[in-house]
C-alpha positions as CSV (number, residue, x, y, z in Angstrom):
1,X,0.0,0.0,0.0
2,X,1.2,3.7,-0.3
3,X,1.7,5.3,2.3
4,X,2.5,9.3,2.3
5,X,4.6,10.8,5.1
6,X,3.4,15.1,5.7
7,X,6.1,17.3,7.2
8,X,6.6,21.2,7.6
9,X,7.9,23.1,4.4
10,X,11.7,22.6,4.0
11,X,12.1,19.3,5.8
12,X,10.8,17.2,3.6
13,X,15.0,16.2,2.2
14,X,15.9,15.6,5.6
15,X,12.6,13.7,6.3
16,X,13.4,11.4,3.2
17,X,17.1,10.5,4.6
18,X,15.8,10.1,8.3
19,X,13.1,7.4,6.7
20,X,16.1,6.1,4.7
21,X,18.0,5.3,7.8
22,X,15.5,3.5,9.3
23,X,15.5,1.0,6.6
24,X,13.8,2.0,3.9
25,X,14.1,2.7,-0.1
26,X,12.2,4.5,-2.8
27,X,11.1,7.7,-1.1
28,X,9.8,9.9,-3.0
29,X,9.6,13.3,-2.4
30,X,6.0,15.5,-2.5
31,X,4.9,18.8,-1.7
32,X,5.7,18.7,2.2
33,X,5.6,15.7,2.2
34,X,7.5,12.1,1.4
35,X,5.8,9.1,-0.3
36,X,6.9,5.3,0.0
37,X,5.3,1.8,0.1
38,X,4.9,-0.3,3.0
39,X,2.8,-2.7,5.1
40,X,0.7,-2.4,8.6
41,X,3.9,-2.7,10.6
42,X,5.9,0.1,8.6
43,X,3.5,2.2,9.4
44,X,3.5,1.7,13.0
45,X,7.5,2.0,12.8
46,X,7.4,5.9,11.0
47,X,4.5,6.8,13.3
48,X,6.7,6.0,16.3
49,X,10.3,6.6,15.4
50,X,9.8,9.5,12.8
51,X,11.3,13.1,14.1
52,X,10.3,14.7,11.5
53,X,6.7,13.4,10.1
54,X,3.7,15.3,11.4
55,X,0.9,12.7,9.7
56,X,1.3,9.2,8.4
57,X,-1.7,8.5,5.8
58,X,-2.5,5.4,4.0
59,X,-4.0,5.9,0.4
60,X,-7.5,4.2,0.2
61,X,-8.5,5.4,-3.1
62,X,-7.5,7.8,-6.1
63,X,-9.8,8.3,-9.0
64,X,-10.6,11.6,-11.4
65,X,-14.4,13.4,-11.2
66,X,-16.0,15.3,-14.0
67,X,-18.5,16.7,-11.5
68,X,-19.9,16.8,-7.7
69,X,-21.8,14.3,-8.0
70,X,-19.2,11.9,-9.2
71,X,-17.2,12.7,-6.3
72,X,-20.4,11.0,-4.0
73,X,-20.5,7.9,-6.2
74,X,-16.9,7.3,-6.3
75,X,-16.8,7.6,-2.3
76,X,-19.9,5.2,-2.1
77,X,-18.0,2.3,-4.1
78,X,-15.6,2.4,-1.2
79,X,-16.0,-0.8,1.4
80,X,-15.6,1.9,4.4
81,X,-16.9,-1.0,6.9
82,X,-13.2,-2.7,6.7
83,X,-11.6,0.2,8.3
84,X,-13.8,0.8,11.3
85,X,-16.6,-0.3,13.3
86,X,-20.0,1.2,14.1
87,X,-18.5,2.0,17.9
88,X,-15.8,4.7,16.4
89,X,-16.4,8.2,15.6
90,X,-14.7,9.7,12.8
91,X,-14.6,12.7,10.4
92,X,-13.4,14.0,7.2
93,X,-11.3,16.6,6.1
94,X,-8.8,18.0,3.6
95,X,-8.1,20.5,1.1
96,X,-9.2,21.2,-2.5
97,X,-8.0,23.2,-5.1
98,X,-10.6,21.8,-7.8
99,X,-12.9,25.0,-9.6
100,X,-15.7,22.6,-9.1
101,X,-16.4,23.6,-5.7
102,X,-17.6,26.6,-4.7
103,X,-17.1,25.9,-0.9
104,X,-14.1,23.5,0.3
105,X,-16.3,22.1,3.1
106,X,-18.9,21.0,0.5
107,X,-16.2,17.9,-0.9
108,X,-16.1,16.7,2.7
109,X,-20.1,16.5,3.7
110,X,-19.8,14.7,0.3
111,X,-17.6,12.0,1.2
112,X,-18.9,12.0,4.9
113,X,-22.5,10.9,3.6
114,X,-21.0,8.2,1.4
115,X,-19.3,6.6,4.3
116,X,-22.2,7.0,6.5
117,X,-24.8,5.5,3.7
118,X,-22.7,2.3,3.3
119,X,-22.6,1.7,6.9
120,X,-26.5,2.4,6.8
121,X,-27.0,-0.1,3.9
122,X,-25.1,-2.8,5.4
123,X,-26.1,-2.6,8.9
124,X,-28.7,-0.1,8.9
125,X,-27.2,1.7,11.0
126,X,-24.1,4.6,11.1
127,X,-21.6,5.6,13.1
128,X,-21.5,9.1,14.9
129,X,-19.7,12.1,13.5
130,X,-17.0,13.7,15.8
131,X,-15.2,16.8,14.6
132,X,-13.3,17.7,17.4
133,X,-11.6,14.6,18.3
134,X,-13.2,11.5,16.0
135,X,-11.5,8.2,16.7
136,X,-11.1,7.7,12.6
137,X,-10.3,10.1,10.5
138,X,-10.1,10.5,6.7
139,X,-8.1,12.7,4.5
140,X,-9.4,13.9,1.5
141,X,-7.4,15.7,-1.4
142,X,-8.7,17.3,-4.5
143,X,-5.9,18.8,-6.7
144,X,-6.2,21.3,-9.6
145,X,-7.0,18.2,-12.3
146,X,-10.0,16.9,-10.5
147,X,-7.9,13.8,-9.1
148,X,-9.4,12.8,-5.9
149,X,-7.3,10.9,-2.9
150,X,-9.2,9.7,0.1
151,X,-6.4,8.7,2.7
152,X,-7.0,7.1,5.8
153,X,-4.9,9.1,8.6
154,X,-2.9,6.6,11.0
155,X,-1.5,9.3,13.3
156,X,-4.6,11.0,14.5
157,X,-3.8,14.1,16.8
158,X,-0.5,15.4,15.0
159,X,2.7,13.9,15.6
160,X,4.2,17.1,16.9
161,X,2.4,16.4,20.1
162,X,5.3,14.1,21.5
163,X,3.4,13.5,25.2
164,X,5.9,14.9,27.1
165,X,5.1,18.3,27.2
166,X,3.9,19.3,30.8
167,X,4.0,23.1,30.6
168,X,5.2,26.0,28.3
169,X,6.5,29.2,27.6
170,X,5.2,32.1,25.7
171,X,5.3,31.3,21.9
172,X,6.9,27.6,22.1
173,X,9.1,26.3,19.3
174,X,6.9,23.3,17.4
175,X,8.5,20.0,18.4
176,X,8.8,18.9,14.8
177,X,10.2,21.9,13.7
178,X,13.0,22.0,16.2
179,X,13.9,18.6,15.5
180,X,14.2,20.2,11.8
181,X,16.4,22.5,13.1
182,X,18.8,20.2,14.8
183,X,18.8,17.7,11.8
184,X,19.6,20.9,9.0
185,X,22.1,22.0,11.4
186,X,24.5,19.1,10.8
187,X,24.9,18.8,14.8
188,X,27.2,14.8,14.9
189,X,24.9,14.3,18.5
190,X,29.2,14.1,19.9
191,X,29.8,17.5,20.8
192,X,28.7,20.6,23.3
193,X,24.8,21.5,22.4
194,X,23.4,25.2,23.9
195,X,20.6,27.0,23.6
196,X,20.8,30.3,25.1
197,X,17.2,30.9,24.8
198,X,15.8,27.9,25.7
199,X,11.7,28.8,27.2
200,X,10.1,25.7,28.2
201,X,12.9,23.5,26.7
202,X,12.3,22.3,23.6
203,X,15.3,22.4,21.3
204,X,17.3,20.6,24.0
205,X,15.0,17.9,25.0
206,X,15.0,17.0,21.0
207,X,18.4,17.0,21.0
208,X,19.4,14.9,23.6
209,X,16.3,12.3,22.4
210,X,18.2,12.3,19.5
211,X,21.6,11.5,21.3
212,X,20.5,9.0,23.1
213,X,18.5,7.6,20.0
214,X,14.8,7.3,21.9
215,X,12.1,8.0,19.7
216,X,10.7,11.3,19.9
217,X,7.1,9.2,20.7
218,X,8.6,7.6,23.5
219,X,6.0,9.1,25.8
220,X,3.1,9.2,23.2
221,X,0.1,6.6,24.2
222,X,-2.8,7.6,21.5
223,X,-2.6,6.4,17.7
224,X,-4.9,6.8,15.4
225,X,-4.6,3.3,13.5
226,X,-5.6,1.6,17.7
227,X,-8.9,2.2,16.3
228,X,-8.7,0.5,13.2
229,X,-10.2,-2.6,12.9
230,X,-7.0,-3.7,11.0
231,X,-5.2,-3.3,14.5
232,X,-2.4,-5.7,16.0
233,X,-1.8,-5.2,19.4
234,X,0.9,-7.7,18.9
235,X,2.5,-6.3,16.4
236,X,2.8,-3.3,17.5
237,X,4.6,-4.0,20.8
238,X,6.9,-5.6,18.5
239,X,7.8,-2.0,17.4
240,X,7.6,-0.5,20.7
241,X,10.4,-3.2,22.1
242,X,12.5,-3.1,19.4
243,X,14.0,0.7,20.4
244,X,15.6,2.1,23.0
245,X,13.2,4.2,25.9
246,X,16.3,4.5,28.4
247,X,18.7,7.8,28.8
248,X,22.6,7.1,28.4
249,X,25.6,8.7,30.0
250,X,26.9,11.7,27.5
251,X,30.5,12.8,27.6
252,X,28.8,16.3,26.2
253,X,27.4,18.6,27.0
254,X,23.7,19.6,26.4
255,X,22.9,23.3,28.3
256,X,19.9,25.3,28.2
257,X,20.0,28.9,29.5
258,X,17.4,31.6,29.9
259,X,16.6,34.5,32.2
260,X,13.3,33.2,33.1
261,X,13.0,31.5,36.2
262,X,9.7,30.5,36.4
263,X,10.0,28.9,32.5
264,X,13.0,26.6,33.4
265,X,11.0,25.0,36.2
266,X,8.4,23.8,33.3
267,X,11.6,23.0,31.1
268,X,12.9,20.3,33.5
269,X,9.7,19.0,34.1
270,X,9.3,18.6,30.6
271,X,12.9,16.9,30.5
272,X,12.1,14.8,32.9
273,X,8.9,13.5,31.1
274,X,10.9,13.0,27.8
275,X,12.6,11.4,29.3
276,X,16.3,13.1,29.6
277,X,16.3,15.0,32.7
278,X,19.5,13.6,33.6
279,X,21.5,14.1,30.2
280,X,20.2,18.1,30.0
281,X,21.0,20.9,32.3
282,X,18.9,24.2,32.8
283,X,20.4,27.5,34.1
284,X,19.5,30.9,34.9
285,X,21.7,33.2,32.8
286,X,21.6,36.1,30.2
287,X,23.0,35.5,27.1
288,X,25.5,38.2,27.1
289,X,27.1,36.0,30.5
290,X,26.5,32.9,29.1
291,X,30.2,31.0,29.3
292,X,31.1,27.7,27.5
293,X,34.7,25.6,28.3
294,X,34.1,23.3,25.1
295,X,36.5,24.0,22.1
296,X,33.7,23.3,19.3
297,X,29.7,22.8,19.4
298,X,26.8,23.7,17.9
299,X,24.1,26.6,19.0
300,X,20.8,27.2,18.1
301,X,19.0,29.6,19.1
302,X,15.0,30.7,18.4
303,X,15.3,34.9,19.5
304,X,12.1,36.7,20.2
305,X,11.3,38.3,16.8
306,X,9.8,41.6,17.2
307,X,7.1,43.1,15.1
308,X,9.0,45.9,14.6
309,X,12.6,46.9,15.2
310,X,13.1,48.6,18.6
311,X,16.2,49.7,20.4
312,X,15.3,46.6,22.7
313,X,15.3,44.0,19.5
314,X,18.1,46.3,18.0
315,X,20.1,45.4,21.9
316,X,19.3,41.9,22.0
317,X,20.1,40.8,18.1
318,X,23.5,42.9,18.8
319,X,24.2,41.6,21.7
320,X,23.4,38.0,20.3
321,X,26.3,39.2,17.4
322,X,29.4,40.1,20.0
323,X,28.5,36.9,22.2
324,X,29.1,34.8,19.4
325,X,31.9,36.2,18.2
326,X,34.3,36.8,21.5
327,X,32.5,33.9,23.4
328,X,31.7,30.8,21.3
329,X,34.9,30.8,19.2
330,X,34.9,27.5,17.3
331,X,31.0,26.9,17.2
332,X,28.4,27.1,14.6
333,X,26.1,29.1,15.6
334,X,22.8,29.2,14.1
335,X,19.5,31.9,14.7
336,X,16.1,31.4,13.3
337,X,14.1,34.5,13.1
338,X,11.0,36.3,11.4
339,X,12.7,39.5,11.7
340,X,15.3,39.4,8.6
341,X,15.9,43.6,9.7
342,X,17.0,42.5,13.2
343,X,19.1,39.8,12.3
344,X,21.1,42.0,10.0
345,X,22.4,43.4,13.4
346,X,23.7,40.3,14.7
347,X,26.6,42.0,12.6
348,X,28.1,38.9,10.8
349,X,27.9,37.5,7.5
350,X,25.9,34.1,7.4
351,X,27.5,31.4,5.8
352,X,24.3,29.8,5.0
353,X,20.6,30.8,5.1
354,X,17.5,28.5,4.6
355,X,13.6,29.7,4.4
356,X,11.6,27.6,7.0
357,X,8.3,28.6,8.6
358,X,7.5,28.7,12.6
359,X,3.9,28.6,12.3
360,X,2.5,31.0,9.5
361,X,5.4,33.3,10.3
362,X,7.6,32.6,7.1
363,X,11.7,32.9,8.9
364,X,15.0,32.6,8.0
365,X,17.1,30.1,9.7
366,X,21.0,31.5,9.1
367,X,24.5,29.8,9.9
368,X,27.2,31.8,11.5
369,X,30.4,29.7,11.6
370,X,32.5,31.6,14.2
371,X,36.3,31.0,13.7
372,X,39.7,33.1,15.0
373,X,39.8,36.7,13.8
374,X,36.2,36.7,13.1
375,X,35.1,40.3,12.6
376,X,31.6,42.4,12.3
377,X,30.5,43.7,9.5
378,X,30.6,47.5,9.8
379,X,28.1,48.6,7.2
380,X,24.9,46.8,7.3
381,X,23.7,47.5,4.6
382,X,26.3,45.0,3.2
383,X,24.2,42.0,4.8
384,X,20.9,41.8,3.4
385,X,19.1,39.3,3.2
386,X,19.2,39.2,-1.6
387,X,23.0,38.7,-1.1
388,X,24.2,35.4,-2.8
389,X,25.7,33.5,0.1
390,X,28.3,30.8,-0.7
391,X,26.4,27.2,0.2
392,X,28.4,24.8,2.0
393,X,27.7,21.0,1.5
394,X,25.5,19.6,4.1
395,X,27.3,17.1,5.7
396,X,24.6,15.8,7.8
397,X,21.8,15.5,5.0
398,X,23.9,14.9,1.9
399,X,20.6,13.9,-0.2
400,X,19.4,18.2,-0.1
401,X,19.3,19.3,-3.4
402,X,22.1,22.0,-3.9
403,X,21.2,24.6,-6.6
404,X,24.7,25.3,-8.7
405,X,25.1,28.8,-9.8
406,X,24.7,29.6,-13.2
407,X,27.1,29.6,-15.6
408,X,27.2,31.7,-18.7
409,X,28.8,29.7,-21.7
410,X,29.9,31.8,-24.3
411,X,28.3,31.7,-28.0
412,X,27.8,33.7,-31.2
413,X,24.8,35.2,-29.4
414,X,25.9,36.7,-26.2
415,X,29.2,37.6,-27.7
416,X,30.3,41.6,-26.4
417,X,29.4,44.2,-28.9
418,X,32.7,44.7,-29.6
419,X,33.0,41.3,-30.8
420,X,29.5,40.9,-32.6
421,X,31.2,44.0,-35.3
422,X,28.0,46.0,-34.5
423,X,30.2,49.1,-34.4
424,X,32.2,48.4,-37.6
425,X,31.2,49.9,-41.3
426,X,29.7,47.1,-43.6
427,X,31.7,45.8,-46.5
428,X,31.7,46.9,-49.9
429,X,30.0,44.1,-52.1
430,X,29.6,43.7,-55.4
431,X,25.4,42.9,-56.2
432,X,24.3,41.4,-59.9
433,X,20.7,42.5,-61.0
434,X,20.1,40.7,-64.7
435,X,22.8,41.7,-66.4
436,X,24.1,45.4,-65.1
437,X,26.2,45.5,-62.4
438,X,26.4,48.0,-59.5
439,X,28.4,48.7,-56.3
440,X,26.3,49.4,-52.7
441,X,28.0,51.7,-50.5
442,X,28.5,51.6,-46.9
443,X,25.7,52.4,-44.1
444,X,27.8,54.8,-43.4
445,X,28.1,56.6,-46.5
446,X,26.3,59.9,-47.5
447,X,25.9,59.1,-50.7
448,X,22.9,56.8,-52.1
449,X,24.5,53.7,-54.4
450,X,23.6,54.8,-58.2
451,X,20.8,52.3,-58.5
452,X,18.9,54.8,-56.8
453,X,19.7,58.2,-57.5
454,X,17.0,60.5,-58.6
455,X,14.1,58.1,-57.4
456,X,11.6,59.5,-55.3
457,X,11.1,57.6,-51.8
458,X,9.3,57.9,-49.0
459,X,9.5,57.6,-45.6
460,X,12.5,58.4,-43.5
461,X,15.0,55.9,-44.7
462,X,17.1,57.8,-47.7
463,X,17.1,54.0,-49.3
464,X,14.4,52.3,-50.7
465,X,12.5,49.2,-49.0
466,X,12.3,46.0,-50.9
467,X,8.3,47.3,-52.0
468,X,9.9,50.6,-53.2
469,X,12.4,48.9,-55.0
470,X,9.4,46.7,-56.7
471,X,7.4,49.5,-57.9
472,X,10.3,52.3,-58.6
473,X,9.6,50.9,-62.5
474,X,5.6,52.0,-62.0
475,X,6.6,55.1,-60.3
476,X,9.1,56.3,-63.2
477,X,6.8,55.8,-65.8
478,X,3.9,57.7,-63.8
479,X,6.5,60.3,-63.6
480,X,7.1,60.1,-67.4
481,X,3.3,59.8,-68.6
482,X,3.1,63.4,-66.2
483,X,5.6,64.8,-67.6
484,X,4.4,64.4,-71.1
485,X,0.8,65.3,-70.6
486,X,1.1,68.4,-68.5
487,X,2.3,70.6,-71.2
488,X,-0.7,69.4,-73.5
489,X,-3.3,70.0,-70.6
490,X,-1.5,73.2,-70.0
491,X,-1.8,74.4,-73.3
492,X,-5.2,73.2,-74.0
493,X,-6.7,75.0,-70.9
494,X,-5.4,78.4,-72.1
495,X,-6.6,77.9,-75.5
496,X,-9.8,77.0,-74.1
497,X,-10.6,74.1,-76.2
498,X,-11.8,70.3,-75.4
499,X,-10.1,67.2,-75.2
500,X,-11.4,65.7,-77.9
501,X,-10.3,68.8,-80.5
502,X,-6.6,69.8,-80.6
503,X,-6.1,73.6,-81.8
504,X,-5.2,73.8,-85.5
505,X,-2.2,75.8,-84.5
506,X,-0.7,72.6,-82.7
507,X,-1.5,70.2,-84.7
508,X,1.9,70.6,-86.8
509,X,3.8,70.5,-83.5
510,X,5.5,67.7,-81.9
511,X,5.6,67.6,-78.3
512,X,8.6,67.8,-76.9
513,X,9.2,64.5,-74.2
514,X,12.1,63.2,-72.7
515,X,12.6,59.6,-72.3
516,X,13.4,57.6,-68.9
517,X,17.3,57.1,-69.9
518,X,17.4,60.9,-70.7
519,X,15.4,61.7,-67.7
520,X,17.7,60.0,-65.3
521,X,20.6,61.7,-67.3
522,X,19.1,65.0,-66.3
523,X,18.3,64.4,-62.8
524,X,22.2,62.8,-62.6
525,X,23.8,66.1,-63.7
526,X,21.6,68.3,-61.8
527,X,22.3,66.2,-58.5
528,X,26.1,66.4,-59.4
């Protein structure tokens, strides 16, 4: 069966390689998300051992609508009576970006009816709805094609909720998020871990789970696949057993520091849950005293963000800048933040940067590899958040696609203009029209070639377009039937007689005409 692992935007590399390391093969990745095939048991193993997932579905069905209705009949061919039971609750929702809706909620009453009709026609009877907090509870997806996928979620209540977390702080880091952090940062779980900020705990309770190689659901009891009637209790004890639930001894350190009291009791009663409370330590220190006797570590640290920048922020973010680079020589040191005005006053150039999202607060999460001699950046201005910052390769997730600068490759197009001859005068060539012969001049000569001198043009160009040149035959002889009638008309006007009569007196006469040749003579001479 498929199964399709969702995750927060910009974890989903790092998600495929943890998934990867547990075993398994032929992840692909989706939209925030990772997809894979497996049985019951795998996905009892990437519900429980999976930092990074925040919903485990199992595809049920996929199939293409033409309308609403079809979406009702398709759902109504499904055997919903092998998942669950009449004694479970459940509910259904989802997104939809198909124009056949006019209200996203509609698709899910839709699909809810179906389910509840079967279980009507085979028992005559249905189970209850439970929106809150149903006991089953069904995905549905509608993309932009009109391809419908009804999943079946195997998680329940998101898998950010680890079940260790007794108390908080204001604004608490997302447990799946901060494992993301820890994982991007390339920490090798052998080496000194702070976070100077730490609020109810978070970061470093992840971390040192991760050390000690307990799953992050170590303390979780409720799954959503217990209430499956596809359940084995058997099995998934099997899972359970199989990993470790104990701390170990560390020969590292893993520090948490804040200024808050009363917020690093609930942190060590959250460690203590996880549980880690003897591999952490929590103290009561600012971060501008904060002292560290390891030679190289890794920092991470979630600042308060500001809505706007304030001498306070301005401080803090400054402060954050000349800790780092007189106190934590030898770390990486890495700052998450909202606020890409404050962090330009942390005063050092990142050597990496990555867009993540806390919430619906879109951040960027910057490395600041702090080495001997390290200096501020004076101006600014000069670190912002366009600049092109040289990538480093990721050591600890070596699948992440790495974007390569582009290259321009030189070709006859995007040759200089020097190169391309744009500036230099054309060369004289020699053109054959029937059986004369005539030289064009330069673009840069003043003088028209002798093909076309004494033609009338028009426009702006002093040479003829390829129409003109087509009908300079029709326009020299309309200039020569002119030129021989005018006198005539002239003459006959003053005599006052009628074109039909000519005059007796000039009947003798010959009029005087001049032919093209002798015309173009004339013009020649005049022009010379």
């Amino acid at each position: 069966m498929n199964i399709v692992v969702k995750t927060l935007f910009g974890l989903e590399d790092v998600l495929k390689k943890e998934i990867e390391e547990l075993g398994y093969s032929n992840v692909n990745i989706l939209n925030r998300a990772v997809e894979l095939k497996g049985e019951w048991k795998d996905v009892y193993i990437l519900n429980y051992k999976c930092r990074l997932a925040i919903t485990v579905l199992v595809k049920i069905e996929e199939f293409r609508i033409k309308n609403e209705d079809d979406l009702y009949k398709q759902a109504k061919k499904v055997d919903w009576t092998k998942y669950f039971d009449l004694k479970k609750t459940f509910a259904v929702k989802g997104a939809v970006f198909s124009e056949l809706f006019n209200h996203t909620q509609f698709p899910m009453l839709l699909v809810k009816d179906a389910i509840a009709d079967v279980f009507r026609d085979k028992f005559e009877e249905r189970p209850n709805v439970n929106v809150k907090s149903p006991q089953v509870l069904f995905d549905v997806h509608i993309a932009a094609n009109n391809v419908v996928s009804i999943s079946l979620n195997t998680s329940g209540a998101p898998l950010y909720q680890r079940g260790y977390r007794q108390g908080t702080g204001e604004a608490p880091l997302n447990e799946v998020l901060a494992a993301g952090l820890i994982t991007l940062s390339g920490w090798d779980k052998k080496s000194t871990f702070i976070d100077p900020m730490c609020g109810s705990g978070t970061l470093v309770i992840e971390a040192a789970l991760m050390a000690a190689d307990i799953p992050a659901m170590v303390e979780r009891e409720h799954y959503a696949f217990k209430n499956f009637t596809s359940f084995e209790p058997e099995l998934w004890e099997e899972v359970r057993s199989s990993a470790n639930n104990r701390p170990i001894k560390l020969d590292f350190d893993i520090i948490g520091t804040d200024s808050d009291a009363e917020v690093l009791v609930k942190a060590r009663r959250n460690a203590r849950s996880a549980p880690v409370g003897n591999m952490v330590s929590f103290e009561i220190q600012e971060m501008k005293n904060i002292e560290v006797s390891a030679k190289k570590g890794t920092l991470i640290c979630n600042p308060p963000y500001g809505e706007r920048i304030g001498d306070e922020i301005q401080e803090l973010y400054t402060q954050m800048g000349d800790v780092f680079k007189n106190k934590l020589i030898g770390f990486d040191c890495w700052v998450i933040s909202s606020n890409v005005e404050a962090l330009k006053f942390l005063g050092l150039r990142p050597d990496r940067k990555m867009k993540l999202f806390n919430g619906s607060l879109e951040c960027s999460f910057r490395k600041f590899a702090v080495y001997e001699g390290s200096k501020r950046v004076r101006n600014l201005d000069e670190i912002d958040e366009d600049d092109q910052v040289k990538e480093k390769p990721f050591a600890a997730a070596p699948a992440m696609r790495i974007v390569k600068p582009y290259v321009r490759t030189e070709n006859k197009y995007n040759k200089p203009r020097e190169e391309k001859g744009f500036d230099k005068p054309r060369e004289k060539r020699e053109y054959k029209e029937g059986n004369e012969k005539f030289e064009s001049r330069s673009m840069n000569d003043d003088v028209a070639p002798k093909k076309y001198v004494g033609r009338p043009l028009s426009g702006k160009s002093k040479y003829p377009t390829p129409a003109q040149e087509e009908n300079l035959d029709g326009i020299d002889k309309q200039s020569e039937h002119k030129a021989q009638s005018e006198p005539q008309r002239t003459r006959r006007e003053s005599e006052g007689s009628s074109d039909d009569v000519k005059p007796a007196k000039y009947a003798s006469k010959k009029v005087i005409t001049e032919s093209r040749q002798e015309k173009l003579e004339r013009l020649k001479k005049g022009r010379g």
